[in-house]
N, C-alpha and C positions, 0 to 999 in steps of 0.2 A: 504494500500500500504506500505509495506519495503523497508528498502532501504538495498542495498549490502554491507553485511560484509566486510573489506578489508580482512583481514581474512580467508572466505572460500574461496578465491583462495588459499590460501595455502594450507588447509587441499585438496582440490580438486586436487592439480597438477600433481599428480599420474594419476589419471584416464585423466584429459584433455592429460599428455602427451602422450600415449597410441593412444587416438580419433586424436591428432595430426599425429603421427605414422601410424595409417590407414590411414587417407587422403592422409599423402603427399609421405610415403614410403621410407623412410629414417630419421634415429638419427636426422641425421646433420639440413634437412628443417623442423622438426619435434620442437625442440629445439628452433629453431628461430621463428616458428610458436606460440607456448607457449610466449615466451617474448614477443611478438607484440601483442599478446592477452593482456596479463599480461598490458602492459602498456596504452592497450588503457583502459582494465578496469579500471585501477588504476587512470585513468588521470583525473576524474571529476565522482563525487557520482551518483551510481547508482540506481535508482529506480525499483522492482521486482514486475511486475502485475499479482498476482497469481503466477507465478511461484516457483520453489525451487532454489536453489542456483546453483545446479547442472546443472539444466535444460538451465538457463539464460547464464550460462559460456560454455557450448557449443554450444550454439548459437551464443555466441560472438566469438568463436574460428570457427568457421562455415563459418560466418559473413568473418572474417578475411581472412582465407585462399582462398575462392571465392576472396574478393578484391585483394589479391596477386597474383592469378592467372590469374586475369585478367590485373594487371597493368604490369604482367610479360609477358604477352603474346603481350603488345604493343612497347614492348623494343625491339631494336635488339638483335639476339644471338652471344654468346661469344662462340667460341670453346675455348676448355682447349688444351693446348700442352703437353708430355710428362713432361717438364719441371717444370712444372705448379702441376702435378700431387702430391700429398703426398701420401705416403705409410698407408695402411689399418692400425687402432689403433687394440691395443692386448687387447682389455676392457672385452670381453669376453673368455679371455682365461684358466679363470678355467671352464668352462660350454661349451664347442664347438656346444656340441650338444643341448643343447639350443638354444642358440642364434643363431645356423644355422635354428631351427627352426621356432624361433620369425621371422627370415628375410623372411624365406619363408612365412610365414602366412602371414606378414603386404607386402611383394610385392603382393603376392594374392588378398588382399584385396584392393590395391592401385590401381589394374591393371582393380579392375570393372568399369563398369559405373557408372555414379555421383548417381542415383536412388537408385540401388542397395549399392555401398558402405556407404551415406548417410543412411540409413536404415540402416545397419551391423552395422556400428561404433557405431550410437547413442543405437541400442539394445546390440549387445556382447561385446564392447568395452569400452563404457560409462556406461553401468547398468542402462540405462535408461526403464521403462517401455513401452510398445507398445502405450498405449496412451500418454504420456510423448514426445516420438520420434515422433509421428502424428501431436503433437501441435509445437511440435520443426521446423520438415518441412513442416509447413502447409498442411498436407493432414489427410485422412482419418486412422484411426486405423487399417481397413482391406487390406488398399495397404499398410502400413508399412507389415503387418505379410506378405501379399503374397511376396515384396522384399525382408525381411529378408532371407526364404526361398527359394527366387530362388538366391538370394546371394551366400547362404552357399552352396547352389548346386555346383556355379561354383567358389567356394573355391575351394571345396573338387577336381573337376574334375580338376582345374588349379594343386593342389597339389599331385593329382596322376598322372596327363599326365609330368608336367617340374618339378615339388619341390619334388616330390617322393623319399625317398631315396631307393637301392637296396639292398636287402636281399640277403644272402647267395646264395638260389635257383636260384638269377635270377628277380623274380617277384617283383615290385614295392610294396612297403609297406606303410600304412595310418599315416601319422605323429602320434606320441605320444599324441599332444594336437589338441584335434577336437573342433568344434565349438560349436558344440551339448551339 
């Protein structure tokens, strides 16, 4: 048994932030999502049973945003008012198209069911192995590959029927970066 590098959270925080960003579909809950990971990891020594470093910290960022979504769901809601509102930051504005395209992907991916995106993140988002992602949410190797795949399905068909962008002719065009 090992115990958890303080450490490879850092060298990791690239890719958790990323697996954050699919789940929650926004920088901003994404960001917050990482630091609440971040501290709960950091808050008392970690033990790793069989696992890899990788594997355990998004299970703990997993872990996480499930609890958050649930204690957020027993809250009253807040409407925002015009007032309340801040103006869009310019962070990507040497890259537009880019990062018009990162948003469309990770709302894509945001917008699946818990099964399917669960499967996506931990495969194309994390770089986790199919058995890696099977032991992560408890299931079998061969329903991770079949959700992966019906995942990407209704990526691609969410990003052709609303995040498409229009070409010249007229006809909706395949984003730049596929999941493939």
């Amino acid at each position: 048994m090992t115990r958890l590098d303080p450490q490879a959270l850092v060298t990791h925080l690239d890719r958790l932030y990323r697996v954050a960003w699919a789940l929650c579909g926004s920088r901003e809950d994404a960001e917050d999502l990482v630091q609440e990971t971040a501290a709960r990891v950091l808050a008392k020594p970690r033990r790793l049973h069989g696992q890899d470093e990788l594997a355990y910290l998004v299970r703990a960022l997993r872990n996480t945003f499930l609890l958050s979504r649930r204690t957020r769901s027993r809250r009253p809601q807040e409407v925002a008012t015009l007032d309340q509102v801040e103006p869009a930051e310019r962070r990507g504005a040497g890259m537009p198209e880019v990062a018009l395209e990162a948003r469309e992907l990770f709302t894509a991916i945001a917008a699946l069911p818990d099964d399917f995106r669960h499967a996506l993140v931990a495969v194309d988002v994390a770089g986790l192995s199919y058995r890696e992602a099977a032991d992560l949410l408890g299931t079998r190797e061969a329903t991770i590959a079949s959700r992966v795949y019906r995942g990407r399905e209704r990526v691609v068909e969410a990003l052709r029927s609303g995040g498409g962008r229009k070409q010249a002719g007229g006809e909706a065009s395949m984003p730049a970066r596929s999941l493939r």
